[in-house]
N, C-alpha and C positions, 0 to 999 in steps of 0.2 A: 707100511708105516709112513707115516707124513713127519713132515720137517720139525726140527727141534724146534726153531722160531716161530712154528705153529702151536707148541703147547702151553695150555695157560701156567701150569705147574709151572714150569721152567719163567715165562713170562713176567709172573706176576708176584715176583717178591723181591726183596730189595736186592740192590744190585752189591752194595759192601756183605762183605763175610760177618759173622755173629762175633766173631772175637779177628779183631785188628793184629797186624802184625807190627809188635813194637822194634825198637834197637835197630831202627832199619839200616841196611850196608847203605854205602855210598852212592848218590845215586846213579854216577854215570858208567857203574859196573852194572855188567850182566844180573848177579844178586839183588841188586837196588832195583834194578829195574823189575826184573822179576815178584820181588816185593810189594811194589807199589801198585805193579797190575791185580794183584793177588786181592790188595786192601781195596783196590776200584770193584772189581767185578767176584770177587771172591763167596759173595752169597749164592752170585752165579753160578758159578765154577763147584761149587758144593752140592747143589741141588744136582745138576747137571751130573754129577761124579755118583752121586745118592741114585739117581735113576737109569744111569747106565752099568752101576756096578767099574767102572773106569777109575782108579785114585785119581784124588784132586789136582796132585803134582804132575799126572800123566796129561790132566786137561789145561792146568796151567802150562805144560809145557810148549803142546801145540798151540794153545794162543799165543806165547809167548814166538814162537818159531813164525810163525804164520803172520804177525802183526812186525816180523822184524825187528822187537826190541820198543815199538813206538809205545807210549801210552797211551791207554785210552781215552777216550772222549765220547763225550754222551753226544748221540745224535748224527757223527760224525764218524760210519767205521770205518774199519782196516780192512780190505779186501787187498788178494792179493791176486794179480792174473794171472793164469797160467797159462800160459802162451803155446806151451808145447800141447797144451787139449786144442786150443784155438788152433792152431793148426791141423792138427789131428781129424779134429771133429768138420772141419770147414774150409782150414787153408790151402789144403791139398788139393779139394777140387775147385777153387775157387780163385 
C-alpha cells in the first residue's frame, strides 16, 4: 500500500466538509478548536474516514492530538517529531 498523500482520491477534493459546522464553541476551548479544524479540512477527514472505513471523529481526533490543538494552514503543516523513533532508529548508534 503507498501513502495516503499519494492518492488522488484523497487528494483531489475540497479540503472543507459538505455541510459546515455551525454554533461553534468558544474558540479557545478544546471544542472550538476541534470544530474549526473539522470546518478547514473536514472534506478531508470525510473522504479519508469513507475509504478507511475509520469514523470521522476518530480521524479528527488524531489530527487534532497530533497537530496539538494548532489550526490549520494551507501550505504550511503540523508535523510532529518524534524523538523517541529518532533515537531509536538513529540516536543509539550514532
Amino acid at each position: 500500500m503507498g501513502y495516503y498523500k499519494d492518492d488522488p482520491a484523497l487528494a483531489g477534493g475540497p479540503l472543507p466538509p459538505a455541510r459546515l459546522i455551525t454554533g461553534l464553541p468558544p474558540a479557545g476551548t478544546a471544542l472550538g478548536r476541534i470544530a474549526r479544524s473539522y470546518n478547514s479540512v473536514g472534506g478531508l477527514i470525510d473522504r479519508l474516514a469513507a475509504q478507511t472505513g475509520v469514523e470521522p471523529m476518530a480521524v479528527l481526533s488524531v489530527w487534532y492530538v497530533e497537530s496539538g490543538g494548532a489550526p490549520f494552514t494551507p501550505g504550511k503543516p503540523i508535523m510532529r517529531f518524534e524523538n523517541h523513533k529518532f533515537y531509536r532508529y538513529w540516536g543509539q548508534t550514532h
